[in-house]
Backbone of each chain as ProteinMPNN parsed JSONL, in Angstrom:
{"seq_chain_A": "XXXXXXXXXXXXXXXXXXXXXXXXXXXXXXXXXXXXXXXXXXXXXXXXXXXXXXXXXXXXXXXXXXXXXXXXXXXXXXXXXXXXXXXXXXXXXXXXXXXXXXXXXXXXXX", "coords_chain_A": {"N_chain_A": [[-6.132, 14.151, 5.284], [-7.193, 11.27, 6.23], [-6.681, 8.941, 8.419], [-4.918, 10.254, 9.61], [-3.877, 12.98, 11.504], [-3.977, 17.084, 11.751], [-1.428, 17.917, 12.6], [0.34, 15.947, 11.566], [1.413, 16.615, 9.665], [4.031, 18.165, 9.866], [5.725, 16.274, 9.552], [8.525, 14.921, 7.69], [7.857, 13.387, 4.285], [7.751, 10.417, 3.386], [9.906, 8.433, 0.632], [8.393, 7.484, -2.51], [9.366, 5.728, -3.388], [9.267, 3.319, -0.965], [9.633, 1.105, 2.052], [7.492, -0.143, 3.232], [5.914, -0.007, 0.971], [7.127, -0.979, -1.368], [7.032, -4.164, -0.168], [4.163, -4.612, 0.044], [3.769, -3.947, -2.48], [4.845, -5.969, -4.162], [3.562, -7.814, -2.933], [1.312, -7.982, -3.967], [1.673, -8.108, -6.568], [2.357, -10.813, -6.448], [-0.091, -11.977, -5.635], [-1.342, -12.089, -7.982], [0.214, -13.248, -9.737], [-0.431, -15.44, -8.331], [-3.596, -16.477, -8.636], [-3.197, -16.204, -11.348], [-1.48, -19.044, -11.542], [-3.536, -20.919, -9.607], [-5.741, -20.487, -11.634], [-4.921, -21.916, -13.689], [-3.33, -20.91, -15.817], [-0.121, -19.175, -17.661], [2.036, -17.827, -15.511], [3.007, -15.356, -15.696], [2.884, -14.133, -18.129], [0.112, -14.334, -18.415], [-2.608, -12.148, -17.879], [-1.639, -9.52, -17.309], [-2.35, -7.007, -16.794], [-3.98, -7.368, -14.978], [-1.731, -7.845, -12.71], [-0.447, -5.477, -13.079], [-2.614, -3.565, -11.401], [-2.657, -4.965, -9.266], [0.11, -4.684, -7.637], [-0.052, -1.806, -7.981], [-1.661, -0.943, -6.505], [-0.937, -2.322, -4.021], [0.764, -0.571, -3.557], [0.548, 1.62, -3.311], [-1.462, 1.257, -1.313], [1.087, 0.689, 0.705], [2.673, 2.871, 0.712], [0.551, 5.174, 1.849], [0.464, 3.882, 4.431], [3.702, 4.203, 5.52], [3.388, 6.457, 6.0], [1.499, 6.602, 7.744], [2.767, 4.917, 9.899], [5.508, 6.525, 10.036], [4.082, 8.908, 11.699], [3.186, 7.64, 13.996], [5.43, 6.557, 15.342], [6.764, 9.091, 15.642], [4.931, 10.223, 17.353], [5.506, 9.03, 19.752], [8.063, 9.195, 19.988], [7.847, 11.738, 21.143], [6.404, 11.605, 23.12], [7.681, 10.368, 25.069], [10.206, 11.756, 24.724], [9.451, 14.205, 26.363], [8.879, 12.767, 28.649], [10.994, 12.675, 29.383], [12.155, 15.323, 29.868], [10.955, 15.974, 31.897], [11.026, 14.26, 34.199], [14.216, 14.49, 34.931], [15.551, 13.62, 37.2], [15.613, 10.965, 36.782], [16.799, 10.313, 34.632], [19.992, 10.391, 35.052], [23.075, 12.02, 33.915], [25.677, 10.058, 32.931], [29.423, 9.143, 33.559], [31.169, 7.962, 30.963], [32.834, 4.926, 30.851], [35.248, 3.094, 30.239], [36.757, 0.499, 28.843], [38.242, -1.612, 30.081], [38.091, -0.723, 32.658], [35.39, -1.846, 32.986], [35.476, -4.22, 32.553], [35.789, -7.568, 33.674], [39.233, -9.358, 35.77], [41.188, -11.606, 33.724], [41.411, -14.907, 34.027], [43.216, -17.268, 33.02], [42.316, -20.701, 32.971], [43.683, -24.02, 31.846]], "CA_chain_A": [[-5.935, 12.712, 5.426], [-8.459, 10.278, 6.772], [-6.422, 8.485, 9.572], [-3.792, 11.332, 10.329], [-4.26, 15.094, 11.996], [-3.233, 18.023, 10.471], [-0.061, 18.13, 12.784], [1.415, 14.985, 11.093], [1.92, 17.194, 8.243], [5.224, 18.594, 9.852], [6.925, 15.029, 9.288], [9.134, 14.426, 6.151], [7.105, 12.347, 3.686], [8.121, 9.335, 3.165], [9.589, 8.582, -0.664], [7.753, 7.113, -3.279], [9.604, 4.174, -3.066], [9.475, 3.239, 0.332], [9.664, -0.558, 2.39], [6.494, -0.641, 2.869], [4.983, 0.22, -1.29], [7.96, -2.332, -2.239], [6.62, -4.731, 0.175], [3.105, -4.183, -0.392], [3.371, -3.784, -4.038], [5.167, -7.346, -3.993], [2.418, -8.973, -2.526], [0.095, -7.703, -4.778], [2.232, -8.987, -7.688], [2.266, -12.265, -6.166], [-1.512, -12.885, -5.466], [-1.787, -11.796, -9.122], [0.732, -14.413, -10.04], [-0.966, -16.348, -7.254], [-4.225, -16.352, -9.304], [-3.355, -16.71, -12.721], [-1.71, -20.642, -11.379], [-4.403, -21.535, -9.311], [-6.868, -20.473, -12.488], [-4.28, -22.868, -14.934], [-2.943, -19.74, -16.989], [1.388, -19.42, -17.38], [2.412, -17.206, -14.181], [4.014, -13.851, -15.4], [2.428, -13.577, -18.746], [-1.364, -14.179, -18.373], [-3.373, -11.126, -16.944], [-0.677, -8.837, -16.89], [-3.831, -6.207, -16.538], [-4.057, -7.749, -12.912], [-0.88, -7.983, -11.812], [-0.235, -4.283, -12.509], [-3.438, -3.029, -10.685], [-3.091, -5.472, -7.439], [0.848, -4.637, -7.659], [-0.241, -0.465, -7.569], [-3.12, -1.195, -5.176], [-0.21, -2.689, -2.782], [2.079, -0.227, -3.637], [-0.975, 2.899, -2.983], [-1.571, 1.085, 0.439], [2.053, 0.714, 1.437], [2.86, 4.482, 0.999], [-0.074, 5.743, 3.149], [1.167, 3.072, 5.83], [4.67, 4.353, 6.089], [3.242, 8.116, 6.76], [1.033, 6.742, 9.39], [3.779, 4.783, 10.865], [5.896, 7.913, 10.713], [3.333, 9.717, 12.178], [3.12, 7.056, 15.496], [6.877, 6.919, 16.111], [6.728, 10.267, 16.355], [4.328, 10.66, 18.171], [6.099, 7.579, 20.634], [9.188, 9.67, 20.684], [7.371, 13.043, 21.419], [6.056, 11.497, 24.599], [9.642, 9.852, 25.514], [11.246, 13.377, 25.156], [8.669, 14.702, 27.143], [8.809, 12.561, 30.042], [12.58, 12.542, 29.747], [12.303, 16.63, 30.357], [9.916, 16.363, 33.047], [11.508, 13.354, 34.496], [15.053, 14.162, 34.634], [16.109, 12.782, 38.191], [15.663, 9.396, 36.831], [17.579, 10.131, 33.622], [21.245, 11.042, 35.57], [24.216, 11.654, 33.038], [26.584, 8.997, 33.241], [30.168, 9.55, 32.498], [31.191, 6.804, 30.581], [33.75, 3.806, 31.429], [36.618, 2.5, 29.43], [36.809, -1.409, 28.83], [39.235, -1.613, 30.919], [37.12, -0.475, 34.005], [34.266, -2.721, 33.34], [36.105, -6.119, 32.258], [36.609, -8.252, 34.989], [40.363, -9.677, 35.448], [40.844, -13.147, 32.904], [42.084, -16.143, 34.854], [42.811, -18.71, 32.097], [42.466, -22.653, 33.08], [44.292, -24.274, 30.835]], "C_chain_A": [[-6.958, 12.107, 6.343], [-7.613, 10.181, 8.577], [-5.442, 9.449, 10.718], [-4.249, 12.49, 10.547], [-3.383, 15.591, 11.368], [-1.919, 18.402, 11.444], [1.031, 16.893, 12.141], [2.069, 15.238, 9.856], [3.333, 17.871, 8.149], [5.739, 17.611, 9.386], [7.361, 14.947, 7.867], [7.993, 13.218, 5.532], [7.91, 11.619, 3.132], [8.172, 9.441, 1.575], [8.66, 7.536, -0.91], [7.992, 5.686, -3.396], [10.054, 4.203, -1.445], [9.7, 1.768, 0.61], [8.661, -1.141, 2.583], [5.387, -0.454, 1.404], [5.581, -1.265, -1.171], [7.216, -3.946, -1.809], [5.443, -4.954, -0.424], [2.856, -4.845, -1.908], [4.113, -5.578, -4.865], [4.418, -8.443, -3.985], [1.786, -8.88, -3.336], [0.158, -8.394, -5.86], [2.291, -10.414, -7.226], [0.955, -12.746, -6.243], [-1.745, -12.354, -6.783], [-1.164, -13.079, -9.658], [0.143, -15.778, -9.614], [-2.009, -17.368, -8.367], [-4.086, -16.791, -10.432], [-2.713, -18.365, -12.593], [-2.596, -21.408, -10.924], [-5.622, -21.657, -10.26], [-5.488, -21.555, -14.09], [-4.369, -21.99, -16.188], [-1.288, -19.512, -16.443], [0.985, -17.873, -16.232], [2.149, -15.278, -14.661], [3.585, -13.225, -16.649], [0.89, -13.461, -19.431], [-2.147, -12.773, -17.233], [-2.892, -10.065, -16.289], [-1.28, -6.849, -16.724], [-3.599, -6.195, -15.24], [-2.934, -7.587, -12.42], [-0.537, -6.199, -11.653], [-1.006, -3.614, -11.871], [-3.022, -3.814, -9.388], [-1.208, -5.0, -6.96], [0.997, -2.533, -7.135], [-1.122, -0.304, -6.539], [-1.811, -1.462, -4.409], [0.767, -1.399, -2.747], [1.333, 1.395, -2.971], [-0.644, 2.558, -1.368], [-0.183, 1.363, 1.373], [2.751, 2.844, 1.426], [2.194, 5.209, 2.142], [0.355, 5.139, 4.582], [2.084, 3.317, 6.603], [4.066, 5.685, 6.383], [2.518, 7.718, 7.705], [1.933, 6.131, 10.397], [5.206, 5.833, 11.22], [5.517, 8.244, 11.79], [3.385, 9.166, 14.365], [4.305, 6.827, 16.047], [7.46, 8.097, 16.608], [6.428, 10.542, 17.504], [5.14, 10.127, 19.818], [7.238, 8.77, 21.202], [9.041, 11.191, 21.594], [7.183, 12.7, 23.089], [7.015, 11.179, 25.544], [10.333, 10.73, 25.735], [10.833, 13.827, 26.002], [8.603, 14.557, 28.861], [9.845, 12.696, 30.506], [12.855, 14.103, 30.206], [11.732, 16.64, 31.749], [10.217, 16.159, 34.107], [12.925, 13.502, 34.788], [16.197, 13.71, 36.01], [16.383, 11.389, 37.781], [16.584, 8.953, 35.206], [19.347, 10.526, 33.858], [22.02, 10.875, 33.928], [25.258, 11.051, 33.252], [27.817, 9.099, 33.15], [31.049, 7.979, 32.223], [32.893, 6.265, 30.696], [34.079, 3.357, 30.025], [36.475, 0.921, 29.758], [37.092, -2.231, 29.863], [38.353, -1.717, 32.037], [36.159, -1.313, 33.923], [35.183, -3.937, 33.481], [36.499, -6.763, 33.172], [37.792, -9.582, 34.738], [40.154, -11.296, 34.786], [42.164, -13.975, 33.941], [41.983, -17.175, 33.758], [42.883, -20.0, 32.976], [42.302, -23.498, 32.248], [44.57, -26.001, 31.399]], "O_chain_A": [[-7.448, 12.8, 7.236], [-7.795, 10.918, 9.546], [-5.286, 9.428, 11.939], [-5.036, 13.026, 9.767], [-2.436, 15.157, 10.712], [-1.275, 19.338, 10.97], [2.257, 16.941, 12.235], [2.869, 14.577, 9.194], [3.885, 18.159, 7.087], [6.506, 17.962, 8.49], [6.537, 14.91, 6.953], [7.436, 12.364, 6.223], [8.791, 12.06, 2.394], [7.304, 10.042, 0.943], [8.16, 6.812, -0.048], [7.197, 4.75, -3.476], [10.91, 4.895, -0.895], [9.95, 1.059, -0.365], [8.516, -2.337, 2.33], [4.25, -0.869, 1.18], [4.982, -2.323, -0.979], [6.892, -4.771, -2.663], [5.519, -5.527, -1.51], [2.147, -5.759, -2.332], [3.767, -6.069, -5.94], [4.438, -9.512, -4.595], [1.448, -9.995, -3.735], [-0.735, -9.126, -6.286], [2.232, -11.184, -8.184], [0.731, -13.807, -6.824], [-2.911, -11.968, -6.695], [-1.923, -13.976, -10.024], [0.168, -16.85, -10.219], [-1.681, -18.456, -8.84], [-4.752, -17.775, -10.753], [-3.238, -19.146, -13.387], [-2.76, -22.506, -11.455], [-6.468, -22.529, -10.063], [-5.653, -21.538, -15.31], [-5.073, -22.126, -17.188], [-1.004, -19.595, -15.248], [-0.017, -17.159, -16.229], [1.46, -14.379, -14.178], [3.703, -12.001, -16.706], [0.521, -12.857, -20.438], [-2.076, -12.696, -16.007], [-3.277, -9.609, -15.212], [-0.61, -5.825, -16.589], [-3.147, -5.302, -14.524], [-3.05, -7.006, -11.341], [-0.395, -5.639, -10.566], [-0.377, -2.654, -11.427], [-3.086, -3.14, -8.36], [-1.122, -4.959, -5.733], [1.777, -2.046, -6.317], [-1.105, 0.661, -5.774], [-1.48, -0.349, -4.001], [1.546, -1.317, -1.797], [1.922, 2.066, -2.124], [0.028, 3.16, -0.531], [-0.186, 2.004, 2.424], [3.116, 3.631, 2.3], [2.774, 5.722, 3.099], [0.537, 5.791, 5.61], [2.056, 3.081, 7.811], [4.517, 6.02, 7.478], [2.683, 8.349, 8.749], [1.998, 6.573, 11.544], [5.787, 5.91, 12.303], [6.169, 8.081, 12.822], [3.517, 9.808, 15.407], [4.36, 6.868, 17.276], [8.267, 8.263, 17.523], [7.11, 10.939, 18.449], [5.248, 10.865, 20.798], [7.34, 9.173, 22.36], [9.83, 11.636, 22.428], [7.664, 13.329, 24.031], [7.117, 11.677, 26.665], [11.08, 10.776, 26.712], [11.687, 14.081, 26.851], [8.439, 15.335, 29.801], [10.032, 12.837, 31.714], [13.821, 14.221, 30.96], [12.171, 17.389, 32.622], [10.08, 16.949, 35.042], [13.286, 12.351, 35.035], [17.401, 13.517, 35.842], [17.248, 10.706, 38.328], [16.9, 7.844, 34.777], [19.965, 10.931, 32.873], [21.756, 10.047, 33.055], [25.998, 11.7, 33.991], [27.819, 9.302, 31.936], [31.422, 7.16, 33.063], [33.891, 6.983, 30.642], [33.38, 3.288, 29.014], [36.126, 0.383, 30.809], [36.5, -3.178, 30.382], [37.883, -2.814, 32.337], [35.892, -1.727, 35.051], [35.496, -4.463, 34.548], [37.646, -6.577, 33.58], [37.61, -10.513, 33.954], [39.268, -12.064, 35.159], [43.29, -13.681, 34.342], [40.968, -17.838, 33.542], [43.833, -20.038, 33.758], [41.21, -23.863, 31.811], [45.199, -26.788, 30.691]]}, "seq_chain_B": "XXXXXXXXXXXXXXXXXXXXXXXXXXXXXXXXXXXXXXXXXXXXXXXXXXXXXXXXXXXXXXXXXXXXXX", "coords_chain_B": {"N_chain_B": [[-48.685, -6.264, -27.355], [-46.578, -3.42, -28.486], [-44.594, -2.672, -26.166], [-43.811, -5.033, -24.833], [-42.157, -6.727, -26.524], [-39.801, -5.29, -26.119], [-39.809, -5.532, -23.26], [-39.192, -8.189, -22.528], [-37.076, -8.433, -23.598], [-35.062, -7.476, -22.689], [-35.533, -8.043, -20.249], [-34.425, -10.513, -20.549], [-31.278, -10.514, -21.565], [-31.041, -9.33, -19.119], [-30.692, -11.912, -17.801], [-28.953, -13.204, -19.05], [-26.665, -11.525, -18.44], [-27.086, -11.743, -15.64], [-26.896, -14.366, -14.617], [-25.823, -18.064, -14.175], [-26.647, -20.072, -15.296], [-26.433, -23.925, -16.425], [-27.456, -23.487, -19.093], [-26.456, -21.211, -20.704], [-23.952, -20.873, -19.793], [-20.461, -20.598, -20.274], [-16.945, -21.685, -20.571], [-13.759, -19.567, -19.479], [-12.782, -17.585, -22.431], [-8.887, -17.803, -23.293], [-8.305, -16.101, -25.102], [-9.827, -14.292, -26.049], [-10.159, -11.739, -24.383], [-11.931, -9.611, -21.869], [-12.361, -6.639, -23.387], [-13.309, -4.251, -22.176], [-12.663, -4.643, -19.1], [-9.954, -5.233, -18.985], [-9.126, -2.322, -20.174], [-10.585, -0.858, -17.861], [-9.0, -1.875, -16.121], [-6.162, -1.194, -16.277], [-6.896, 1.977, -17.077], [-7.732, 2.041, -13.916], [-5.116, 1.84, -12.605], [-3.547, 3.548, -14.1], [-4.797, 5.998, -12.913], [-4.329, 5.295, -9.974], [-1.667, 5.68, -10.084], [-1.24, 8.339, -10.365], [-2.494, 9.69, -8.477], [-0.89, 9.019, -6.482], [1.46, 10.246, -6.569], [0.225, 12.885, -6.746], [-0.659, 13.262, -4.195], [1.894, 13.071, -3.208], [3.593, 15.059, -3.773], [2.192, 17.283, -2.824], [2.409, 16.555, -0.27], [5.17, 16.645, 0.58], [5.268, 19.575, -0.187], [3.421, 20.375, 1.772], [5.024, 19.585, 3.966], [7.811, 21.166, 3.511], [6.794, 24.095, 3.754], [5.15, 23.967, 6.275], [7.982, 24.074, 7.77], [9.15, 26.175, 7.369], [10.865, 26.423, 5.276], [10.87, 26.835, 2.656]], "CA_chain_B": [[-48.116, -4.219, -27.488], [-45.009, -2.798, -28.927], [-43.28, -2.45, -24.988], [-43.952, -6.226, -24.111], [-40.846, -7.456, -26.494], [-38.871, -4.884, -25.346], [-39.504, -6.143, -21.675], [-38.611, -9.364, -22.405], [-35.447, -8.661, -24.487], [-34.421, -6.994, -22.076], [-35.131, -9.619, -18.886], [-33.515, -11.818, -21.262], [-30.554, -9.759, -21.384], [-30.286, -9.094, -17.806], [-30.898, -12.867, -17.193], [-28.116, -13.329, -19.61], [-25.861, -11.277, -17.237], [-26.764, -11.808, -13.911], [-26.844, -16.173, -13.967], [-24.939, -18.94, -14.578], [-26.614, -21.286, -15.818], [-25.763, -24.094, -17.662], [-27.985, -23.427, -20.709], [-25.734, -20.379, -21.529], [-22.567, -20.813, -19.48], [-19.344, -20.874, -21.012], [-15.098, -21.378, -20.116], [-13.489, -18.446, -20.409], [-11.633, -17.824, -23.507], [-8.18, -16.512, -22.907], [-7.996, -15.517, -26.561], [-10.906, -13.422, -26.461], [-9.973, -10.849, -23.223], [-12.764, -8.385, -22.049], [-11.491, -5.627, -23.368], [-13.225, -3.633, -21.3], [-11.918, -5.056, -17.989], [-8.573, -4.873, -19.075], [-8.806, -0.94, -20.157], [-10.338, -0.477, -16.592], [-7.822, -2.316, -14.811], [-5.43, -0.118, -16.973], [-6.601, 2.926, -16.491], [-7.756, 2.109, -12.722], [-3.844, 1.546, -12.641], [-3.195, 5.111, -14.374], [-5.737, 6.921, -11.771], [-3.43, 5.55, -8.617], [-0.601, 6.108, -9.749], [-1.423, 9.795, -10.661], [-3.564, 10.027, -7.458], [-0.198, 9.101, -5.458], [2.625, 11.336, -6.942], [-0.329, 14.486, -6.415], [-0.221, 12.959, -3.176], [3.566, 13.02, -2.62], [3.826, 16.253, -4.302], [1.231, 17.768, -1.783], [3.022, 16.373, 1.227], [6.54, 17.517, 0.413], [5.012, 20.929, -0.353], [3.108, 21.052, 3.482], [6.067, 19.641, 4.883], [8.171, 22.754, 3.223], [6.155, 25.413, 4.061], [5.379, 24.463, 7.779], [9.07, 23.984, 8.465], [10.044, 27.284, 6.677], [12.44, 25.499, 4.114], [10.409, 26.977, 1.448]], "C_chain_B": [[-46.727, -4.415, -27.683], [-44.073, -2.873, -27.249], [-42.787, -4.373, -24.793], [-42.802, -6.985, -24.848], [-40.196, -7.002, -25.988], [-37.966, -5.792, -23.981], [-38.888, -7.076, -21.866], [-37.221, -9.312, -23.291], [-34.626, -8.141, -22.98], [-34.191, -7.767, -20.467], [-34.278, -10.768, -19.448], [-32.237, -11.263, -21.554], [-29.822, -9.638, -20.126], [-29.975, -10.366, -17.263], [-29.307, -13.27, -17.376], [-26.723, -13.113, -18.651], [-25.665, -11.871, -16.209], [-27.013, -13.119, -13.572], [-26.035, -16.253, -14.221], [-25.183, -20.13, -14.689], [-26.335, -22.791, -16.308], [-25.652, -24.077, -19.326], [-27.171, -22.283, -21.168], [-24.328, -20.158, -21.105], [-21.571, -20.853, -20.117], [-17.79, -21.027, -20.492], [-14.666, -20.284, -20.268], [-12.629, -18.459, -20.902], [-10.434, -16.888, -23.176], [-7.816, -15.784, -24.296], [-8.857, -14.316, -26.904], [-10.952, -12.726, -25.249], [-10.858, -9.877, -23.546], [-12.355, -7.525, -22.263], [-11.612, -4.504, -22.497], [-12.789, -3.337, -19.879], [-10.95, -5.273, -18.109], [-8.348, -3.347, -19.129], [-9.073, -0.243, -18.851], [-9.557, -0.864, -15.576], [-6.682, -1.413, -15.499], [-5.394, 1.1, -16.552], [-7.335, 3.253, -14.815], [-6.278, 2.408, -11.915], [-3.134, 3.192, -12.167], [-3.537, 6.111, -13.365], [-4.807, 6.651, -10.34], [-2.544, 6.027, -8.203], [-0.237, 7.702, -9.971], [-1.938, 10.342, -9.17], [-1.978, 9.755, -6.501], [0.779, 10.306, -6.075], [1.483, 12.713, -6.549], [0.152, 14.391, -4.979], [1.03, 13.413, -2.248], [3.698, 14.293, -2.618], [3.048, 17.319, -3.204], [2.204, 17.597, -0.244], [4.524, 16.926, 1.147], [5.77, 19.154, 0.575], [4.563, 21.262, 0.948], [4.566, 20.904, 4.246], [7.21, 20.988, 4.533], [7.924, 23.562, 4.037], [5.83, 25.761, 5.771], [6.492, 24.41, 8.469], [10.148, 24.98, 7.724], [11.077, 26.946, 5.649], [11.982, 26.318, 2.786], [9.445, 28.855, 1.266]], "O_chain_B": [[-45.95, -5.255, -27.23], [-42.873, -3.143, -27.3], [-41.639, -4.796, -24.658], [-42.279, -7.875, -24.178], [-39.583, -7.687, -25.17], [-36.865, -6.268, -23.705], [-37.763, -7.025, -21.37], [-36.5, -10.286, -23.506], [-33.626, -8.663, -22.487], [-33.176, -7.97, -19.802], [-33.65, -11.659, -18.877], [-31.896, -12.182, -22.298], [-28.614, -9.746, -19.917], [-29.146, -10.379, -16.353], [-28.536, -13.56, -16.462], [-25.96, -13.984, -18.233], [-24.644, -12.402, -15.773], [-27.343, -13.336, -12.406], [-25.238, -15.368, -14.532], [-24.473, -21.093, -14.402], [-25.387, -22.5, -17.038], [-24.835, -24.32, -20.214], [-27.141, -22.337, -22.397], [-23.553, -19.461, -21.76], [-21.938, -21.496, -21.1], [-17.54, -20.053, -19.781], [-15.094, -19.719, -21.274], [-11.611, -19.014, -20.488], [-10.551, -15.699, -22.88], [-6.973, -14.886, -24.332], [-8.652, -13.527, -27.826], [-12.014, -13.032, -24.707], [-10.962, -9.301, -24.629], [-11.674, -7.128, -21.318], [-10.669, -3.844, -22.061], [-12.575, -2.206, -19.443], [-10.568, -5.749, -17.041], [-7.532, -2.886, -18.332], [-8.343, 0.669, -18.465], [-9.43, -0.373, -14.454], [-6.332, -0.669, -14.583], [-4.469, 1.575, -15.894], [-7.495, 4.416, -14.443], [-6.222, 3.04, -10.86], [-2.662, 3.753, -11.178], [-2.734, 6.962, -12.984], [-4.549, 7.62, -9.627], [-2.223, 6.532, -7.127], [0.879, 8.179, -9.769], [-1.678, 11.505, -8.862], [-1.984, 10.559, -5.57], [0.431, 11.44, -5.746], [2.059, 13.644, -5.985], [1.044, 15.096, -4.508], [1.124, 13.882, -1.114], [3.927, 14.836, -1.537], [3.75, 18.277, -2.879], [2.519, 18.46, 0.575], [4.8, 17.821, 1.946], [5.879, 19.74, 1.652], [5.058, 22.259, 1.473], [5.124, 21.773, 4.916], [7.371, 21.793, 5.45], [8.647, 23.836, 4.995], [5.984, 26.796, 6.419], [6.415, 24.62, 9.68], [11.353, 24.829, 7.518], [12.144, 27.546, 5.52], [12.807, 26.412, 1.877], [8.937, 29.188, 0.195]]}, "name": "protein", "num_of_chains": 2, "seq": "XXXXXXXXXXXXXXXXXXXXXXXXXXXXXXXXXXXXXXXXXXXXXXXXXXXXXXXXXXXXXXXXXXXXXXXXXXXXXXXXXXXXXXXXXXXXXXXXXXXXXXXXXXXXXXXXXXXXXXXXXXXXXXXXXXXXXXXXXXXXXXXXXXXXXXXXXXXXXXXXXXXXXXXXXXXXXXXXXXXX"}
């Protein structure tokens, strides 16, 4: 891969349909649609050539996108675990409070 | 000489192409679609979407193999 190292290859790959293709591949279909009104041709069934290339072109880009944004949340959380091991005076375990104990007493004024 | 129409068919040719005139300009017809720029937007189409599923298929398979699943 161009933008990714060869450790981003542990991460699950993202499917085929993902949020960013759909996205992506959305837009693409739109500036195709875009195009054929601003050139005074009907929307959805002029150049239906174009719309499926700029529609797979978006849909191409948005795939590689979600594996590199994989790849940097990872990475995000890798360093977060990391400091949280290293770090762990400043991470105490808490033991957690009942409603009750926080809520401070209700005084209606009525 | 025999080359010298050539040449010129052939500057006349490329001229043909590469202006825009108005002595040879034209609208374009939507009745009459390049066919060739439709079969390459076609199979430019075919080539991505083949070029991603290897893709996918590739990355499932590393992810497998370096996380022992496979």
């Amino acid at each position: 891969m161009g933008l990714l190292p060869d450790e981003a290859k542990v991460l699950p790959p993202p499917g085929i349909v993902n949020r960013n293709s759909v996205w992506f591949g959305l837009c693409g279909w739109a500036t195709a649609m875009l195009h054929n009104s601003l050139n005074r041709r009907p929307a959805l069934k002029a150049g239906v050539h174009r719309q499926a290339l700029f529609t797979t072109v978006g849909w191409f880009i948005g795939y590689h996108l979600t594996k590199y944004e994989n790849y940097k949340y990872a990475t995000l959380d890798r360093d977060m675990n990391e400091y949280m091991r290293l770090h762990p005076e400043q991470f105490p375990e808490k033991e957690p409070k009942t409603f009750a104990e926080i809520v401070e007493p209700f005084h209606p004024i009525r | 000489s025999p080359y010298g129409s050539l040449l010129s068919s052939l500057l006349f040719s490329l001229l043909l192409v590469f202006s825009r005139n108005s002595f040879i300009a034209s609208k374009p017809d939507p009745s009459k679609p390049n066919m060739l720029r439709v079969g390459l937007a076609f199979g430019s189409t075919a080539v991505l979407w083949a070029l991603l599923f290897k893709q996918h298929r590739t990355d499932v398979h590393e992810y497998k193999t370096r996380n022992g699943l496979e």
